[in-house]
N, C-alpha and C positions, 0 to 999 in steps of 0.2 A: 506627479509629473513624470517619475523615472517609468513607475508603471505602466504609463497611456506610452511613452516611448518605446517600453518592449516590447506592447501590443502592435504597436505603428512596424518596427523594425521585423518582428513577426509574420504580419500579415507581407509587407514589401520581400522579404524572405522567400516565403510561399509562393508570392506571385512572379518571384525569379525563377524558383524552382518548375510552374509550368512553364515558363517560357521556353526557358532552356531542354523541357522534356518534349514539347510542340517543336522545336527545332530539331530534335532526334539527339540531343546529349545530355542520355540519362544517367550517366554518372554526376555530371554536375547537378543535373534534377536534383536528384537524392541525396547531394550533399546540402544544396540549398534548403531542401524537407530538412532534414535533421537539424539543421542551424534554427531553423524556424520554430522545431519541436524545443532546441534549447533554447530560445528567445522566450517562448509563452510559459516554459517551466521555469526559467527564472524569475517570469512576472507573479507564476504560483507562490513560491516560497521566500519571495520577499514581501505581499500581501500581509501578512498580521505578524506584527514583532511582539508575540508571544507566543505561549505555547496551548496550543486547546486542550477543552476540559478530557473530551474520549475521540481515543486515549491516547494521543500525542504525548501528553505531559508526563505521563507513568510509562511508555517506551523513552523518551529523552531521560528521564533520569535513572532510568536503568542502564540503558546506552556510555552515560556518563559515567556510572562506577565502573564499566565495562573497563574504561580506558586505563586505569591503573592495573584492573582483575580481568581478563577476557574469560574467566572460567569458573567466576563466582558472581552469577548476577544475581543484584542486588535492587532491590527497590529502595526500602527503609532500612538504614543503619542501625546496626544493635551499637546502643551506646551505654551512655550511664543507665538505664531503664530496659530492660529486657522484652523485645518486641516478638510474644506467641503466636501472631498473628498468621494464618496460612491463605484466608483466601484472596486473590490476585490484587485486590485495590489496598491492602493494608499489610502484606508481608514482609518479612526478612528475605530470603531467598526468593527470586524468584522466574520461575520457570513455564510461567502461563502462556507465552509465547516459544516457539521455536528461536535459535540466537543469531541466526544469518543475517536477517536486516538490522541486528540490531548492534552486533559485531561491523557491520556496515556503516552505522553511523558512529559508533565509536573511532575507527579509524578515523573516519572523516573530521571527527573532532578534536583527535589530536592532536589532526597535522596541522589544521586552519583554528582550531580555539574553539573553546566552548561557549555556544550559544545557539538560539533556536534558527535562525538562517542555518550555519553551516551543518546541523544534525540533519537538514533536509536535503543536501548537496548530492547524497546517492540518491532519493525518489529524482531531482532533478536529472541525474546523467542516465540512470537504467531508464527511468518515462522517454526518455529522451531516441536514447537505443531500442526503446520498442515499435517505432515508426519504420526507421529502416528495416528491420525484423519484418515487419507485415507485406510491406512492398516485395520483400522476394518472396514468404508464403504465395503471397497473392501470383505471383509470377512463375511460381513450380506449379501454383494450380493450374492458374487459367493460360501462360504464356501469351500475356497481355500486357502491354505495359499502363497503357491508359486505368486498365481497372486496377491494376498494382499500386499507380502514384495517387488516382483519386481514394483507394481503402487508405493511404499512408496518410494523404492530407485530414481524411476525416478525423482518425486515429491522434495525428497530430492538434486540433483545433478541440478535443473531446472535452467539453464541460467537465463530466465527471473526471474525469481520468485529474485535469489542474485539479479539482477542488481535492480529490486524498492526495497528489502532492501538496496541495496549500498546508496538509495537517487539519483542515476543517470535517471533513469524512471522519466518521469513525473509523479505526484499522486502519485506517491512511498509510502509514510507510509498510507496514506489514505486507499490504494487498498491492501496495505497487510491487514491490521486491516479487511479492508471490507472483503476480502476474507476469512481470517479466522473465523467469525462471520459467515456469510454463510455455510460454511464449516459446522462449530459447528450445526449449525439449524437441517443440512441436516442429521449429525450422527443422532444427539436425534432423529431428525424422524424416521429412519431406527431403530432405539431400538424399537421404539415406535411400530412399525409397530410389532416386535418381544414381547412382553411383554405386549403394549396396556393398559401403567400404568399412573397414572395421573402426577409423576411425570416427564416423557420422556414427557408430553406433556406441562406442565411448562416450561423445559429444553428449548424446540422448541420456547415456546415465549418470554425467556429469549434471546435468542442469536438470534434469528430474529428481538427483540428489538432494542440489540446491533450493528447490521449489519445495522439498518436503521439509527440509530443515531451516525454512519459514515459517509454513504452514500445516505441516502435519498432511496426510496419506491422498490428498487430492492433489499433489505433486506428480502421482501416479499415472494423471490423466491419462499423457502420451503411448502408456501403453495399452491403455483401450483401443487407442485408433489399430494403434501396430498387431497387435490380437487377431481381430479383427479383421484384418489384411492377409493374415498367418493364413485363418481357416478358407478364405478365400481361395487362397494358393496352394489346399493341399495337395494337389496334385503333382505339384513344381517340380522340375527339377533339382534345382536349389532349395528347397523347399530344407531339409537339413542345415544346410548353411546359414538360413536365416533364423532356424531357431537356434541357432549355437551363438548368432550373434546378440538375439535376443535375450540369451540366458547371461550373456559375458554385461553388457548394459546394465541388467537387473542386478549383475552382484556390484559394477563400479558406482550403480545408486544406491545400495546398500553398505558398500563401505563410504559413502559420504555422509549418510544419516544415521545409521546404526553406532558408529562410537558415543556418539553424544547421549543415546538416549540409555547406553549400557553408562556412560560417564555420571547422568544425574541420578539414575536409579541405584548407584551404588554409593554417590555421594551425599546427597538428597533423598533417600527414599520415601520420606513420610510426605515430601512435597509432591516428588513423584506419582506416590499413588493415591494422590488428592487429585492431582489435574488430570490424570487416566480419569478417575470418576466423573470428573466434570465434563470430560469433552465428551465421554460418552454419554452424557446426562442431553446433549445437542439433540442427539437423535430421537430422544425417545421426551424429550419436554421442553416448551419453550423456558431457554435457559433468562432468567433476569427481566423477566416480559417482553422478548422477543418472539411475537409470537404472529400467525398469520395463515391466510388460506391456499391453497392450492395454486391459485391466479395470483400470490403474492411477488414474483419477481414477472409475471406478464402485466401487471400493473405499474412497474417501475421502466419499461421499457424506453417509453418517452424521454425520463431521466437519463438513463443511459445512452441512446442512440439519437437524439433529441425531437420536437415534438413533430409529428405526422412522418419524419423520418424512420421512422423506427418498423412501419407496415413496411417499406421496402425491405427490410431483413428480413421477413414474412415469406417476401414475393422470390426474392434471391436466395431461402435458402428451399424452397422447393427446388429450384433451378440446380444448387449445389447437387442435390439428391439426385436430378433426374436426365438433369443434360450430360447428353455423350461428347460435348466440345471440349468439355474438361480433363483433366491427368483424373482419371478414375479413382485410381488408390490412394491419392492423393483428397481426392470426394468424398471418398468412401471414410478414410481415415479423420477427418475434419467433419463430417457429421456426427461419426460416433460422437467426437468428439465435444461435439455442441449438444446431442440429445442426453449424456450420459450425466453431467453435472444438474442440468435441466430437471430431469427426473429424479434425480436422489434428493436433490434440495428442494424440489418441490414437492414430493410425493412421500420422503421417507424422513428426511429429519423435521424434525419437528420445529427448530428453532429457526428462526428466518433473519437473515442480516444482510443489510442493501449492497452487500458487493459479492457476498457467495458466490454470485454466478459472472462476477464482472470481468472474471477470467476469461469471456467469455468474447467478452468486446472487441478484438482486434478483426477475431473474425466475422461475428457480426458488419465490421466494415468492411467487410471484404463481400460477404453477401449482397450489403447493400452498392455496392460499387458496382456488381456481376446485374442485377436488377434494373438499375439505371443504363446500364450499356446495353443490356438485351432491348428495353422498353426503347430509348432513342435510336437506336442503331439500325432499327429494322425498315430493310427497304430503303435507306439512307446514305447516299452517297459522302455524306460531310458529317465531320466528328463535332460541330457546333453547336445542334442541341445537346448531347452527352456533356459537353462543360460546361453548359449555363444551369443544365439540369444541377450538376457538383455543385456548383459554384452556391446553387438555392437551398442546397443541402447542409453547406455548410455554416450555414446562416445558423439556424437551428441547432446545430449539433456544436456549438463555439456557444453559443446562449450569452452572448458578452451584457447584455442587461441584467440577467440573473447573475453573473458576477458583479455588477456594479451594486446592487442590490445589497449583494450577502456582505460587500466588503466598505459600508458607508460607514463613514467613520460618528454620523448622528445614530447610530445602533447604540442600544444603550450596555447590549453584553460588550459588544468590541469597544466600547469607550473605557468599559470597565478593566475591563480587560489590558485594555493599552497603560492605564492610570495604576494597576495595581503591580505590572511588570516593570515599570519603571521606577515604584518605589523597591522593588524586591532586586535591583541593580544595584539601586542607588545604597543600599544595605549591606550590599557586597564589597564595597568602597568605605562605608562611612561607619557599620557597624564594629566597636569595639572587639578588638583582636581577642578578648579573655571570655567569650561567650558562646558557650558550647551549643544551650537549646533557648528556640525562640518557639514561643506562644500565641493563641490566643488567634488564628485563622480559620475561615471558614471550613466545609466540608471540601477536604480535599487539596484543598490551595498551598496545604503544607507541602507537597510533591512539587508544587514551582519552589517553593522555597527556596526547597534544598536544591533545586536545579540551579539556580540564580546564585545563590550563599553559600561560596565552600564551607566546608568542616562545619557543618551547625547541622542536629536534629531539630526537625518542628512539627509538633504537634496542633491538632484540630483542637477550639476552644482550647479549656484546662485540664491537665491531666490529672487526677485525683488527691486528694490532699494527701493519702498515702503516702505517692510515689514523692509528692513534694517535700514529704519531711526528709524520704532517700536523699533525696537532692539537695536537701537545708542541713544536713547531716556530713556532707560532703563537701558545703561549701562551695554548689557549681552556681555560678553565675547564668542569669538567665533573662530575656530580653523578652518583652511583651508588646501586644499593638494595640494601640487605643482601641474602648469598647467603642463599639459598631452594632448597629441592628445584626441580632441576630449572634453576635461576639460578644458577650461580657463576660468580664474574667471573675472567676469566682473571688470570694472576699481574701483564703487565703494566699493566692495569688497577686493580688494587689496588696496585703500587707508583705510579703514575701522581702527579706533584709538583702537578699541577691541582688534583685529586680533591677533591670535598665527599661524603663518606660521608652520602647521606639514613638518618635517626635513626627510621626504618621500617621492617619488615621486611612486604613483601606476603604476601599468604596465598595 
């Protein structure tokens, strides 16, 4: 019920927000947009009260050691049993992610408690700030406001975009934070481009800093465009002025991301030059069976822009490329910016992942916004078809059936799901204060564990009779969950003189 209500206060939101931009007050517009952005991302991340398998659940509990250590992330506690483990789903240290979104939700959890709602509170605020973000791109482009508010409304209603705030998407809070950070670059530049002040160019290497120290060197995006714009110019006047300002942005994004990565490789080094190997293993092989053709994120488009929507970003971004109505360098700077991820992710790495390019999306809506105004507009004294056109667009691109769908609580993963989270609560509460390591979970499910249950390590099935004599030798007490398909604990395990048998059997 709370859900359908944030959907209802959403949509009514939105629909204040054109009113008020059809009456010519578009400051109120666009605070109504935003309100609405945060109505539909509230309804994302209070959607499933647990945490998903990939990889929500191994960012949250990394997140969470975060809060006592912000500088020693941690996935798996070295406890009594010594964990050698380095690659990213079963390590000690860990560093397979960039720590900006993840420093992000650790705050967030300090301030408000830990649990899988409030870890999601940043995807919800930056999703949320990426609508107004697009509305003025769209408006340094085109000096338009109608294609401004209609790129922000699509932006705001984006299927995908809720579902990796929901934590459902793989990379979920990662690829929001990255997006956002991107996004941010791309405004400042387009200021920059308008005003040409040392500040917008700070701005740019502030949030390109930030985007890298997400997600590693496609942060950079922004200065493709800006490049690009450089050689344009070289005849300029100013033409010195703007590479002096360019090179001052390059080093303030390099002091945002450079300490950290001299921080881990001096403190961490063998973890270090594990995940240099792997990331560059992307390029050159599908990493984990991620793997696909050329057409693999032209296949996905529908997904992202939603369905038959998606040829209008087709039709709109010719128009980007070729119409003279537009801020040019502005044009100019925003295509690079669209062909250049396009092509590397499709033509040179190897490894293909459903949101690589989702970075992509805000102006994708903006494309398709410039598409639909050119198409109704022409020869058209009345802005009437332009909005009913939106209005059908946004059908599509919101996909509210495909959420109801993904979110039915007769699913048999999310029942499971919900049923084994709230035993793993209820454990938190009820589990015996003198029990360091619990037992005997499936593949994985130990990482909620420990989300859920301070101070306890938990291991998959049973750890070896070895380590269990360490453990009988020591005298550590130790809690197990009924066997289960697929769970039974080996025999010395279940003889095991420690043993508290949890009064649960997982599903």
């Amino acid at each position: 019920m709370r859900n359908d209500l944030l959907i209802f206060v959403g949509v009514f939101l939105l629909a204040t927000g054109l009113f008020f931009h059809l009456r010519g007050e578009y400051k109120k517009a666009i605070i109504s947009l935003f309100l609405a952005a945060v109505s539909f991302r509230i309804f994302a991340i209070y959607l499933d009260p647990f945490l998903h398998d990939w990889d929500e659940k191994f960012h949250a509990l990394v997140a969470k050691h975060l809060i006592n250590d912000p500088f020693t992330p941690i996935l798996r506690p070295q406890s009594i049993l010594p964990n050698n483990g380095i690659d990213w789903c079963c390590s000690n240290i860990w560093i397979h992610k960039q720590p900006l979104f993840l420093w992000q939700m650790a705050l967030s959890m300090k301030i408000f408690g830990v649990n899988e709602f409030v870890m999601r509170y940043p995807s919800m605020l930056l999703g949320s700030l990426m609508v107004p973000i697009t509305y003025r791109i769209s408006n340094l482009l085109t000096n338009n406001k109608d294609i401004s508010f209609s790129a922000a409304a699509l932006l705001c209603v984006s299927y995908y975009s809720l579902d990796l705030i929901s934590g459902r998407m793989g990379m979920e809070h990662n690829d929001v934070a990255f997006c956002f950070y991107i996004l941010a670059s791309i405004w400042a530049y387009l200021e920059f481009l308008r005003e040409k002040s040392w500040k917008c160019a700070i701005l740019i290497g502030v949030f390109a800093g930030c985007a890298i120290l997400n997600k590693w060197l496609t942060g950079l995006l922004v200065y493709a465009g800006w490049s690009i714009n450089l050689l344009m110019d070289i005849k300029e006047k100013d033409l010195k002025s703007q590479i002096q300002k360019l090179l001052v942005s390059l080093t303030v994004c390099a002091v945002i991301f450079l300490p950290w990565q001299f921080y881990i490789n001096y403190r961490f080094p063998e973890q270090a030059k594990f995940e240099r190997t792997f990331n560059l293993k992307h390029i050159t092989e599908a990493v984990e069976g991620h793997n696909g053709g050329y057409d693999y994120y032209y296949n996905l488009l529908s997904g992202y822009l939603g369905e038959y929507v998606w040829v209008l970003f087709l039709a709109g971004f010719v128009i980007l490329v070729f119409s003279k109505k537009l801020n040019r360098k502005a044009a100019i700077a925003l295509t690079t910016i669209i062909i250049v991820p396009v092509v590397f992710f499709s033509f040179i790495v190897k490894t293909k992942m459903p949101s690589f390019v989702f970075i992509l999306a805000p102006f994708a809506f903006i494309c398709i916004a410039i598409a639909v105004y050119s198409i109704t507009t022409i020869k058209l004294k009345t802005r009437i078809p332009y909005w009913l056109a939106i209005c059908l667009c946004l059908v599509p691109v919101f996909n509210y059936e495909k959420l109801q769908q993904q979110f039915n609580n007769d699913d048999t993963y999310r029942s499971r799901k919900i049923y084994n989270t709230t035993v793993f609560k209820h454990l938190n509460k009820n589990l015996p204060k003198n029990i360091p390591v619990i037992m005997n979970t499936k593949d994985f499910e130990d990482v909620e564990v420990m989300f859920y249950v301070d101070n306890v390590i938990c291991y998959n099935y049973s750890i070896s009779e070895s380590d269990m004599s360490i453990l009988s030798n020591k005298g550590i007490n130790i809690a197990v969950f009924k066997d289960r398909w697929g769970c039974i604990a080996e025999n010395y395990v279940k003889n095991y003189k420690y043993k508290y048998l949890i009064p649960y059997q997982l599903h």
